[in-house]
MARVO-423033 format. One record per residue: chain; z, y, x of N, C-alpha, C in turn. Coordinates in steps of 0.05 Angstrom, whole numbers, padded with zeros to 5 digits. Each point is the difference from the previous one (the first is absolute). Example, Ala and Ser with C-alpha at 12.3 -4.5 7.8 and 13.67 -1.06 7.14 Angstrom:
// MARVO-423033
   kette     n.up   n.north   n.east    ca.up   ca.north   ca.east     c.up   c.north   c.east
       A    00156    -00114    00264    00000      00024    -00018    00000     00024    00018
       A   -00014     00021   -00007    00001      00024     00016    00014     00022   -00015
END
This chain:
// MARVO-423033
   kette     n.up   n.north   n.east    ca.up   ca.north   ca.east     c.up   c.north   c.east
       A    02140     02324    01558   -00029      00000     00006   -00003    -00001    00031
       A   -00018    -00010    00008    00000     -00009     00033   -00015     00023    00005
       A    00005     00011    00031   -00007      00019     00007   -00025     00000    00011
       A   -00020     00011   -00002   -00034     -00008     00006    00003    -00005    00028
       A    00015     00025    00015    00001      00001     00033    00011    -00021    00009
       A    00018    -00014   -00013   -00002     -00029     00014   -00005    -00024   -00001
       A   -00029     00007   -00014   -00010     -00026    -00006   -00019    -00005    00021
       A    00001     00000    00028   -00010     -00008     00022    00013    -00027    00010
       A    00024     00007   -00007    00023     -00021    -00001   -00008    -00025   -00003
       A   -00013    -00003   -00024   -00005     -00027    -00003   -00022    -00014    00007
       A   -00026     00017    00014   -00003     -00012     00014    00007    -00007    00037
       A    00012    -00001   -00004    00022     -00007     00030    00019    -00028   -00010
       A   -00001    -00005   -00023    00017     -00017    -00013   -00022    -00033    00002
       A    00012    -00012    00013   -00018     -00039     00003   -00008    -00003   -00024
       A    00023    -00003   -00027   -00006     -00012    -00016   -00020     00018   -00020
       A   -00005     00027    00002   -00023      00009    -00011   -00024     00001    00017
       A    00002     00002    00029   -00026      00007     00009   -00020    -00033    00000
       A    00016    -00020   -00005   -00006     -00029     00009   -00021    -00003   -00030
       A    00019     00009   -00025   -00028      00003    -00030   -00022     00016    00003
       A   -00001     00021    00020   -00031      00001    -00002   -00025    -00015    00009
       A   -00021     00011   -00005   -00023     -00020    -00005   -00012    -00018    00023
       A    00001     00019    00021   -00011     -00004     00024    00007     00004    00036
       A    00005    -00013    00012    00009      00014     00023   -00001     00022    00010
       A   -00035     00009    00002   -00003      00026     00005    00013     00025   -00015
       A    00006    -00003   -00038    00015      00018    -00008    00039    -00001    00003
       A   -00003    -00031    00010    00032      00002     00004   -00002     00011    00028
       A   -00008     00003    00015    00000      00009     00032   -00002     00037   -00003
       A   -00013     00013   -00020   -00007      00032     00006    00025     00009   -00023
       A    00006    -00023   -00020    00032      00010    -00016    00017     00008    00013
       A    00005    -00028    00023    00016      00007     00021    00002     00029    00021
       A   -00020    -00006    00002   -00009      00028     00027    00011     00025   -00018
       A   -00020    -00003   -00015    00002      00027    -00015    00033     00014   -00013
       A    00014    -00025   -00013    00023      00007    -00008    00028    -00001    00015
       A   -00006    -00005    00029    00014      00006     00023    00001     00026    00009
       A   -00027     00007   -00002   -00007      00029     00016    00013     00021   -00025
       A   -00007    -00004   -00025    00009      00015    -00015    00027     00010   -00003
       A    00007    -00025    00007    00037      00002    -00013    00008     00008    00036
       A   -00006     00002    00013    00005      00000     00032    00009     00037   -00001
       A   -00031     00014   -00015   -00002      00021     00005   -00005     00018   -00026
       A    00024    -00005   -00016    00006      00019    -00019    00007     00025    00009
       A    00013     00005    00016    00013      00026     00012   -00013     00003    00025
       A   -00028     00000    00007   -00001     -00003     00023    00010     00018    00035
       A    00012     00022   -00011    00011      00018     00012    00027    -00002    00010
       A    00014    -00017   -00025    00021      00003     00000    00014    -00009    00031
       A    00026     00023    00013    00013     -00019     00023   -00027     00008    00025
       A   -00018     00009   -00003   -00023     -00001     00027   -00018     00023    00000
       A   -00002     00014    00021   -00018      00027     00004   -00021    -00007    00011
       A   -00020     00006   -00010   -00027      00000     00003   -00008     00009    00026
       A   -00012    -00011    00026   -00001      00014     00013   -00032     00010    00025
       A   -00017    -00009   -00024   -00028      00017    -00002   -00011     00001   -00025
       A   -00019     00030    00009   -00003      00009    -00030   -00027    -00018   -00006
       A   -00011    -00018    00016   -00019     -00022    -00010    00018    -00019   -00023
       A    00021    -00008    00006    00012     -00022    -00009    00008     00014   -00033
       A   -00004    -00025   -00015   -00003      00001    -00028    00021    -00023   -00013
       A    00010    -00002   -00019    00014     -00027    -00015   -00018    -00012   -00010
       A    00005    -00031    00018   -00014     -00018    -00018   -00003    -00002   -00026
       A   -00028    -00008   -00025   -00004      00012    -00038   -00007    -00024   -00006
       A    00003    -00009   -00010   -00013     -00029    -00021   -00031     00011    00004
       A   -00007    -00023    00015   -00029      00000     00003   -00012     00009    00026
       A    00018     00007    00022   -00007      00009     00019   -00016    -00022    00017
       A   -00021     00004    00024   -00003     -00021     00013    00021    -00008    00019
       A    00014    -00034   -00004    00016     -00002     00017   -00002     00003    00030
       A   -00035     00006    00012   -00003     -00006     00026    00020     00022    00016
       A    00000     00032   -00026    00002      00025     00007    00034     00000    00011
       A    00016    -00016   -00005    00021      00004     00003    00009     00003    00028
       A    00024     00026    00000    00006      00000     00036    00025    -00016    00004
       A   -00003    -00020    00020    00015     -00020     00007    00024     00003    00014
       A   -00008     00025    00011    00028      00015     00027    00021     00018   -00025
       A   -00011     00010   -00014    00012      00021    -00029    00014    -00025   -00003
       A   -00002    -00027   -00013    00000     -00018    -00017    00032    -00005    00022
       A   -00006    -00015    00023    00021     -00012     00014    00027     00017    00006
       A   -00002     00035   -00007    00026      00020     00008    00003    -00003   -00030
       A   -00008    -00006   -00029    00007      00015    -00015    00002    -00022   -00027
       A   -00017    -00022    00003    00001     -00021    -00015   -00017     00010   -00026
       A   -00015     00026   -00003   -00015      00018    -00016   -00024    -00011    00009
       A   -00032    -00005   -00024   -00020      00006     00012   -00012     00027   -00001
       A   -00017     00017    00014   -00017      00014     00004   -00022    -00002    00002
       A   -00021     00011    00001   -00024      00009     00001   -00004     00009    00013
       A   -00008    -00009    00024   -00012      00035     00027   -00024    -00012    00001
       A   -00019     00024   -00014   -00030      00002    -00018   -00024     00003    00036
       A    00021     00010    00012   -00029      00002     00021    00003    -00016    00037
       A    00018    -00023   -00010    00002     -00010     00019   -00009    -00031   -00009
       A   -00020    -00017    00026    00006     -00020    -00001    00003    -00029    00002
       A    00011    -00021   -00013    00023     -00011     00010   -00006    -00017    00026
       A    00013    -00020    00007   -00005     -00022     00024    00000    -00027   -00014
       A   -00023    -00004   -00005   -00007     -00032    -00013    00020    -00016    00019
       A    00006    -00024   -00018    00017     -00020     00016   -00005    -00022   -00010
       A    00002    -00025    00013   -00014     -00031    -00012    00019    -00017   -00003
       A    00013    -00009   -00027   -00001     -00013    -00005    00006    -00025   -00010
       A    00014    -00017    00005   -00006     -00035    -00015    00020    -00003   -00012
       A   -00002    -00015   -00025    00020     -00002    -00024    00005    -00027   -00005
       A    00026    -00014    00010    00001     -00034     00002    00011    -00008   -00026
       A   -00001    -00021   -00016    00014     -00013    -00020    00003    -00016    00004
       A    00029    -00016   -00010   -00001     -00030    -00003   -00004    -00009   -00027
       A   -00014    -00020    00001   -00015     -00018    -00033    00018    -00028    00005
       A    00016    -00006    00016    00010     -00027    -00002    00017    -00005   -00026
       A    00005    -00025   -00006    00017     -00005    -00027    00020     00013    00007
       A    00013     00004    00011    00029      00018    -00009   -00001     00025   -00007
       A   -00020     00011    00008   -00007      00026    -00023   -00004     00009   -00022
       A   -00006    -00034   -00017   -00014     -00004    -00028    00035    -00004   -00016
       A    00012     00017    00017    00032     -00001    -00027    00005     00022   -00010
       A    00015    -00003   -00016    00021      00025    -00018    00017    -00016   -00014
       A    00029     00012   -00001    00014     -00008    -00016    00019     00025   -00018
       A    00008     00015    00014    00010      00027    -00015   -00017     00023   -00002
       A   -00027    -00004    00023   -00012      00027     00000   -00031    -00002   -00018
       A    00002     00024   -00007   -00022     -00007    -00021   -00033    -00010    00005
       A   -00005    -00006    00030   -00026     -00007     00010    00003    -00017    00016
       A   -00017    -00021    00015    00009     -00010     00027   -00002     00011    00027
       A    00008    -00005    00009   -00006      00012     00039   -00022     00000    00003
       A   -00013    -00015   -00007   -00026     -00003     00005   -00013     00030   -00014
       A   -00001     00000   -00027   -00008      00027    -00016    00008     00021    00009
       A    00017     00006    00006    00020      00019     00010   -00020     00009    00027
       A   -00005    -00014    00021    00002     -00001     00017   -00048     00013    00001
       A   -00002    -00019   -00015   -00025      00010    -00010   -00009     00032   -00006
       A    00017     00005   -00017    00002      00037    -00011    00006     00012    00025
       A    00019    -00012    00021    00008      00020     00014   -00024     00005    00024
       A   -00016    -00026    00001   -00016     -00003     00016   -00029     00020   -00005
       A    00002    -00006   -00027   -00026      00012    -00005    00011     00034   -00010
       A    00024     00011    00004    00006      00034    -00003   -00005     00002    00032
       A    00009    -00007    00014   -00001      00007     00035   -00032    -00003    00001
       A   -00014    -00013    00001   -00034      00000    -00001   -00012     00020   -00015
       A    00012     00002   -00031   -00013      00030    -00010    00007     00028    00009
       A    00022    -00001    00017    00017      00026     00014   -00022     00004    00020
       A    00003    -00026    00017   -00016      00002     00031   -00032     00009    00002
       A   -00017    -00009   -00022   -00023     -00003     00004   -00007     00027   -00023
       A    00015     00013   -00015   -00003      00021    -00014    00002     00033    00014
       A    00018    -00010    00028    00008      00020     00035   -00021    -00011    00005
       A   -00019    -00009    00002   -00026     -00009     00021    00014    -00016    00025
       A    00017    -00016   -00013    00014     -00017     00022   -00017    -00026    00002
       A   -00010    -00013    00026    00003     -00022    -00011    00016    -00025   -00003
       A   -00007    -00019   -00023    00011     -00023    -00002   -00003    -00017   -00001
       A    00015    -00025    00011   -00013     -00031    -00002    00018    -00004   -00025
       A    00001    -00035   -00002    00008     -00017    -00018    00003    -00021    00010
       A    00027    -00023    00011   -00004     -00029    -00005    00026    -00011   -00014
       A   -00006    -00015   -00021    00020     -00028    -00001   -00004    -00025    00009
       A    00018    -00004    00006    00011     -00026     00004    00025    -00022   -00015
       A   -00002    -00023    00008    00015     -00019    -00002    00020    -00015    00016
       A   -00020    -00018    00002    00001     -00023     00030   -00016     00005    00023
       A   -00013     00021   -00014   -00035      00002     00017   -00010     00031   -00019
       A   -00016     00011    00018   -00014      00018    -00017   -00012    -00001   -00016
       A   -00005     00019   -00028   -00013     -00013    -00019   -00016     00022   -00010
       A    00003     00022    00009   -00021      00024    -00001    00003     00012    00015
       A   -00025     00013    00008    00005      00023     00027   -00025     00022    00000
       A    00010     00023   -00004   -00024      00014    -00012    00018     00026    00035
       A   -00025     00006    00014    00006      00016     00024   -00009     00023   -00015
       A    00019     00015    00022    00011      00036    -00014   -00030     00011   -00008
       A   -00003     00020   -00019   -00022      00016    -00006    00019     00032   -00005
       A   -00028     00016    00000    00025      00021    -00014   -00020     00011   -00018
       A   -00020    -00008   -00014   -00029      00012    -00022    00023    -00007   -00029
       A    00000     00019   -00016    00021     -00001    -00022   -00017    -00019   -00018
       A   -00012    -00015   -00001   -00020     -00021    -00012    00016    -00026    00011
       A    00012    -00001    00019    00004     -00021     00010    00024    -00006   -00016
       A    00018     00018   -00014    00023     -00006    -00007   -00001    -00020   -00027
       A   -00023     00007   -00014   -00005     -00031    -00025   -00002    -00026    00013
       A   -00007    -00003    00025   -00008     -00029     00017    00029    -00004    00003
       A    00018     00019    00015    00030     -00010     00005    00008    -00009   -00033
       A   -00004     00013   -00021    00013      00003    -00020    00002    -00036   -00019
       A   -00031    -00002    00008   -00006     -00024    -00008    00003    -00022    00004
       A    00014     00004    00040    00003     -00020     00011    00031    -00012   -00002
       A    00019     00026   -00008    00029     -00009    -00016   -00009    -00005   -00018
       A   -00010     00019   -00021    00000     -00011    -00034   -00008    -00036    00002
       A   -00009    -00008    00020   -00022     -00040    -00018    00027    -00022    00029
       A    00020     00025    00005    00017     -00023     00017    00018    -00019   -00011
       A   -00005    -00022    00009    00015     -00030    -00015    00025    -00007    00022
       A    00025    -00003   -00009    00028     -00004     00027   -00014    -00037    00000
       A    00008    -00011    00028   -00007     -00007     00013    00027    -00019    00008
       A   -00001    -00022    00001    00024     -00018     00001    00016     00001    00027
       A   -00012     00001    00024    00015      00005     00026    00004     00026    00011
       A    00005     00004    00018    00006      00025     00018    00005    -00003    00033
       A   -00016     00009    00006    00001      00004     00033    00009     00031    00003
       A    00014     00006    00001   -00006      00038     00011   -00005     00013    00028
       A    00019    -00021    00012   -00009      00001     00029   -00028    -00007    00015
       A   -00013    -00013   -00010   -00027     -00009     00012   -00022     00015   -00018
       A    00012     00010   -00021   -00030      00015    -00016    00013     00022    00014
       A    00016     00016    00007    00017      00024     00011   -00014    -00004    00029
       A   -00003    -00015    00015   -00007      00002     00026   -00024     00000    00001
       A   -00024    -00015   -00011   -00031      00005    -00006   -00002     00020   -00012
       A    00009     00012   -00016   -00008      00028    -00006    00002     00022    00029
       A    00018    -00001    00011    00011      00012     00016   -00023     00003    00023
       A   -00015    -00017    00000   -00020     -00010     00019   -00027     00006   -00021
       A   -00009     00003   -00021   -00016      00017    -00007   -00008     00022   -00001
       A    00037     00018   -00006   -00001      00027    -00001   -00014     00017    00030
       A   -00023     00003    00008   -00006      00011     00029    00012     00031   -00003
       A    00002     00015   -00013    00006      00030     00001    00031     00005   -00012
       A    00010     00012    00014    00036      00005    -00004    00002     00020   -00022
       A    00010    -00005   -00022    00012      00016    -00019    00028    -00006   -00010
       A   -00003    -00005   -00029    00026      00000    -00014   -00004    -00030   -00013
       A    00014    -00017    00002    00009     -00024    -00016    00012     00001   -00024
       A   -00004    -00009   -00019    00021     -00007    -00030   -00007    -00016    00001
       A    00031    -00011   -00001    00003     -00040    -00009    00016    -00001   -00020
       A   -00004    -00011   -00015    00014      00008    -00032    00002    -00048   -00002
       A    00025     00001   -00003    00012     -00035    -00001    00033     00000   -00008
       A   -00004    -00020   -00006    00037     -00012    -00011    00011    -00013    00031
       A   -00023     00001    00017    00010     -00010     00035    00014    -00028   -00003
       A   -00006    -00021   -00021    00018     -00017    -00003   -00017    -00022    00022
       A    00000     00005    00028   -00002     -00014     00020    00023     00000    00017
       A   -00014    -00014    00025    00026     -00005     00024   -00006     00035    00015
       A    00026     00012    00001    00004      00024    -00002   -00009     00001    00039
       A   -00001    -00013    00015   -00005      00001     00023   -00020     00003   -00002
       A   -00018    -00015   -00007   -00030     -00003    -00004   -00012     00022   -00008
       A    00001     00012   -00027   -00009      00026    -00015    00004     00015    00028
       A    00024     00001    00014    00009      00033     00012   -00016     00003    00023
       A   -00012    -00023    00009   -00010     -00011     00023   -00033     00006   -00009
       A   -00013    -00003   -00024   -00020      00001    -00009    00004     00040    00003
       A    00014     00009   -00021    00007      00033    -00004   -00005     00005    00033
       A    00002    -00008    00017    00012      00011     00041   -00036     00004   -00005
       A   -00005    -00024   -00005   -00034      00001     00009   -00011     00032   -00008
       A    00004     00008   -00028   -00019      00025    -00001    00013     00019    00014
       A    00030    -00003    00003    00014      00018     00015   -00009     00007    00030
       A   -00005    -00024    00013   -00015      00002     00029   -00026     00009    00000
       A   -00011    -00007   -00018   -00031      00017    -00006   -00002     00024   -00005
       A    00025     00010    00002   -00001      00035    -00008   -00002     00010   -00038
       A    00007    -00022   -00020   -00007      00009    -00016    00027     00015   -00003
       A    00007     00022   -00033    00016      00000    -00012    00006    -00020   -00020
       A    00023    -00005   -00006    00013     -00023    -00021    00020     00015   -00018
       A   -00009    -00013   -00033    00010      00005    -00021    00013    -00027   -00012
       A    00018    -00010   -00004    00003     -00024    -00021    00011     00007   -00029
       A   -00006    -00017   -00019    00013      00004    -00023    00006    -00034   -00002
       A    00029    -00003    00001    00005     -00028    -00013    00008     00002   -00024
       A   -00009    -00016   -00024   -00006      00004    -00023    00012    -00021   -00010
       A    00032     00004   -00017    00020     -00023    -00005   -00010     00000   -00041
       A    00011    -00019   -00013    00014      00001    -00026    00031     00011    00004
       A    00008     00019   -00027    00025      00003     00009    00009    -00028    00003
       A    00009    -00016   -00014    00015     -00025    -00008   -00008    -00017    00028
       A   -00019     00008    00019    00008     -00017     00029    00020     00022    00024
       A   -00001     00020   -00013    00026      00022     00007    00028    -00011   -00004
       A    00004     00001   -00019    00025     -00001    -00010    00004    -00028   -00023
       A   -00011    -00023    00007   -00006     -00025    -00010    00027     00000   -00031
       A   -00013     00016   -00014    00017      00000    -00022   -00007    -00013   -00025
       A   -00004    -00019    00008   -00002     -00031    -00014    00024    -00005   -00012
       A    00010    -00013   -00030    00018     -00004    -00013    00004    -00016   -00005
       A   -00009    -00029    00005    00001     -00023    -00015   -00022    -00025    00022
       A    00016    -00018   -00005   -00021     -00023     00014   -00034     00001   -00003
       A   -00011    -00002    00020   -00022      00006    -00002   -00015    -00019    00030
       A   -00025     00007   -00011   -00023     -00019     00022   -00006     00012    00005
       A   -00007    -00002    00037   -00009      00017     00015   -00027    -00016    00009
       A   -00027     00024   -00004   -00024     -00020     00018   -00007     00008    00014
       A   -00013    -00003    00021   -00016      00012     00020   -00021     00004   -00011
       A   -00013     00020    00000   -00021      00014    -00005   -00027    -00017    00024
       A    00006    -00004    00015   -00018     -00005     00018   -00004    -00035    00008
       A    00026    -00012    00001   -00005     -00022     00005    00007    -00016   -00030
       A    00009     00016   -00015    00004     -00022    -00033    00035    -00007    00008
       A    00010    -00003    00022    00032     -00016    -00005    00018     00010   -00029
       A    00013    -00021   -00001    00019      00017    -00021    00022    -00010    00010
       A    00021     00023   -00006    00032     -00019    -00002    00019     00021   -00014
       A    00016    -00014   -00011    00018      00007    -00022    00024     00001    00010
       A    00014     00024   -00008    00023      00017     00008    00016     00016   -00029
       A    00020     00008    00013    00019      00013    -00014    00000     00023    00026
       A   -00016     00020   -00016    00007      00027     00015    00024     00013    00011
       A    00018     00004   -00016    00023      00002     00007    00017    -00012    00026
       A   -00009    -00026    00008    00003     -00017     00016   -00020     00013    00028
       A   -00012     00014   -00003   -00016     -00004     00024   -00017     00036    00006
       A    00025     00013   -00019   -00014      00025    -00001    00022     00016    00030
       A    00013    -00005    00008    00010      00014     00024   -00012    -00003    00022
       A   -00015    -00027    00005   -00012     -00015     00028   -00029     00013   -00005
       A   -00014     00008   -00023   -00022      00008    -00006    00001     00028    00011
       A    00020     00022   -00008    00000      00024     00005    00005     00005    00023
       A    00011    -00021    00006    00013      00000     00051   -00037    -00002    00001
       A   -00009    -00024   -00008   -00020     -00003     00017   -00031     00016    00001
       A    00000     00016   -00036   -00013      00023     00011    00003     00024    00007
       A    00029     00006    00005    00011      00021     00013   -00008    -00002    00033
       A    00001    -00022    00007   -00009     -00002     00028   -00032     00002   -00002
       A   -00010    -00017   -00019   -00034      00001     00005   -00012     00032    00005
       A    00013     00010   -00026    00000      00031     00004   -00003     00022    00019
       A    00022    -00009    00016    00017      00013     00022   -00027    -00012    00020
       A   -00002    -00016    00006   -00013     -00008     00018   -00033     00017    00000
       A   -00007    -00006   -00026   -00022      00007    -00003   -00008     00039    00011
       A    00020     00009   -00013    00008      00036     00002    00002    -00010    00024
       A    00020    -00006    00019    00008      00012     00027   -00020    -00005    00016
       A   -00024    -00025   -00004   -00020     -00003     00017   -00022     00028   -00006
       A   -00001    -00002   -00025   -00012      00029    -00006    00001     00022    00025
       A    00028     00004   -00003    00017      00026     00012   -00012    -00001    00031
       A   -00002    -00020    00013    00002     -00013     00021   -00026     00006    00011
       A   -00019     00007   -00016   -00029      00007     00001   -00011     00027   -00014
       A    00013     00010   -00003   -00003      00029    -00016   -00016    -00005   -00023
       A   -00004    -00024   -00015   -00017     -00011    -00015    00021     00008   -00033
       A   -00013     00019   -00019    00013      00016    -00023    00009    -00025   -00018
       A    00023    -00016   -00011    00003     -00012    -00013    00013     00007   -00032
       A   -00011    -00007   -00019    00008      00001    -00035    00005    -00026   -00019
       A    00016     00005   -00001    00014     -00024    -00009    00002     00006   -00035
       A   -00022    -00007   -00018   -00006      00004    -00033    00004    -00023   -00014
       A    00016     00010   -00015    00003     -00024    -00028   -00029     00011   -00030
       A    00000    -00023   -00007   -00029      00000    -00023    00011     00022   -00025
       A    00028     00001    00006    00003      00021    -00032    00001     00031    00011
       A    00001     00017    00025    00000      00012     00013   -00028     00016   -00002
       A   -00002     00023   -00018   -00020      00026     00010   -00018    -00011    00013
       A   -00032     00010    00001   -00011      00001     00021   -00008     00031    00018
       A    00031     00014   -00011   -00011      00025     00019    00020    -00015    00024
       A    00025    -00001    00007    00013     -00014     00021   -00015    -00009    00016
       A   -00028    -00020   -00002   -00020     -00009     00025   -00014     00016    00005
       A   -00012     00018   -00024   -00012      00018     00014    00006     00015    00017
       A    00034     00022   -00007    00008      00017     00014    00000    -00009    00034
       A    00009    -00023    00003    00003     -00015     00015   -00026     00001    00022
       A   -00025     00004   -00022   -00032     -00004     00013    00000     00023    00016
       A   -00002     00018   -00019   -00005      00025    -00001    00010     00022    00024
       A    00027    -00019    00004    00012      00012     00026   -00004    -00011    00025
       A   -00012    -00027   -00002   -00009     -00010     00025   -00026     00017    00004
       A   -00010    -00003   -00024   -00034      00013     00006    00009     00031    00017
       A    00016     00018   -00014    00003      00021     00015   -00001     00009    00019
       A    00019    -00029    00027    00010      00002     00022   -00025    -00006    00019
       A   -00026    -00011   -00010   -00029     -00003     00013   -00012     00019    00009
       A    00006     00023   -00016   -00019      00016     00004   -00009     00016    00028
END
């Protein structure tokens, strides 16, 4: 018999949270069954150290949580009479066709990348943070500027839920006009598979960096473009431009793993290079991992 206490579990799991009905309930599954399973023991390993501070309860307001508690201890709390430091903001996606895949993981990048987008917006704007919203492609294709009124979060909600992927991709030039919209310095999330010219993106990433923002990335793979564990002759298409060409994997799976071992590498070290937080997620992969990930950048703001 499965154990009730960890049935938080599943929702953190792609291929269950992706069957529910709606974004907005796949986005608070998420939230909610992160925090839960996060803070079963919430004591455990960590001393409390004001008698304001409380363990985060199913149902608490997330605004209430203490961020400095959070960053020594990886625990949330409650400190009931303090409070917090609003922070702004903008949440990037890519909608280009290469997002619109899956092959081993049970959603596409694109979906994936959707849920994760719209849990960081229900976290942020639930703290009285505010938040923006844009995707892009080739070009921008929504752009909703930061709010922090908890009303606002059905407008973000709606504006992933009706998104269609989009045949090209610029990242660098929708990455650099945004960069030039954003007027007030906060926190960036750029959530993409980065399948651009890696100079370009890092060069686009410098821009919010010089503007004083903070930077979060999530590049958001299929396993099977990880570890191209393809078995048999197969057609490869481009998602974006339509090409096809036909191969024998086996044949071409060593030069594949050199060359995104370097893409990789490159991508992280430019990261590094800018103090800019990089995460590197496959589609069958938890969505507590991005969060934790969030959760600890958000901490270090405060």
């Amino acid at each position: 018999m499965r154990n009730k206490s960890e049935s938080y579990k599943k929702y953190l799991d792609p291929s269950v949270v992706s069957s529910l009905s709606s974004l907005e309930l796949k986005a608070k599954s998420v939230v909610e069954g992160f925090m839960v399973g996060l803070h079963k023991s919430p004591y455990h390993g960590f001393s409390v150290e004001f008698s304001e501070h409380r363990p985060y309860m199913q149902g608490d307001p997330i605004k209430n949580i203490d961020w400095k508690v959070f960053g020594k201890s990886e625990k949330y709390f409650i400190k009931q009479f303090e409070e917090e430091t609003n922070l702004i903001s903008n949440i990037i996606l890519d909608n280009s066709g290469s997002m619109d895949y899956k092959h081993e993981g049970s959603i596409t990048k694109l979906e994936y990348g959707k849920i994760l987008a719209a849990s960081f917006a229900h976290i942020l704007l639930m703290q009285q943070d505010s938040v923006g919203l844009s995707v892009y492609s080739d070009k921008i294709e929504k752009y909703f500027p930061p709010k922090s009124s908890r009303v606002y979060l059905k407008t973000l909600f709606e504006g992933l839920e009706n998104i269609v992927p989009q045949k090209k991709t610029n990242t660098a030039a929708a990455l650099n006009e945004l960069a030039e919209k954003i007027k007030r310095r906060g926190l960036v999330i750029v959530i993409s598979d980065f399948f651009d010219s890696v100079e370009s993106v890092m060069g686009a990433l410098k821009h919010f960096h010089y503007k004083k923002n903070e930077i979060i990335i999530f590049q958001i793979l299929d396993p099977v473009e990880i570890n191209f564990a393809f078995k048999k002759d197969s057609v490869f298409i481009d998602k974006e431009t339509g090409e096809e060409i036909s191969t024998q994997p086996l044949q071409i799976r060593k030069a594949y793993n050199t060359a995104l071992t370097d893409f990789l590498s490159e991508i992280k070290s430019g990261c590094q290079n800018y103090r800019i937080d990089y995460n590197l997620i496959d589609t069958s992969t938890g969505f507590d991992k991005a969060l934790l990930a969030f959760f600890k950048k958000r901490s270090r703001l405060n």
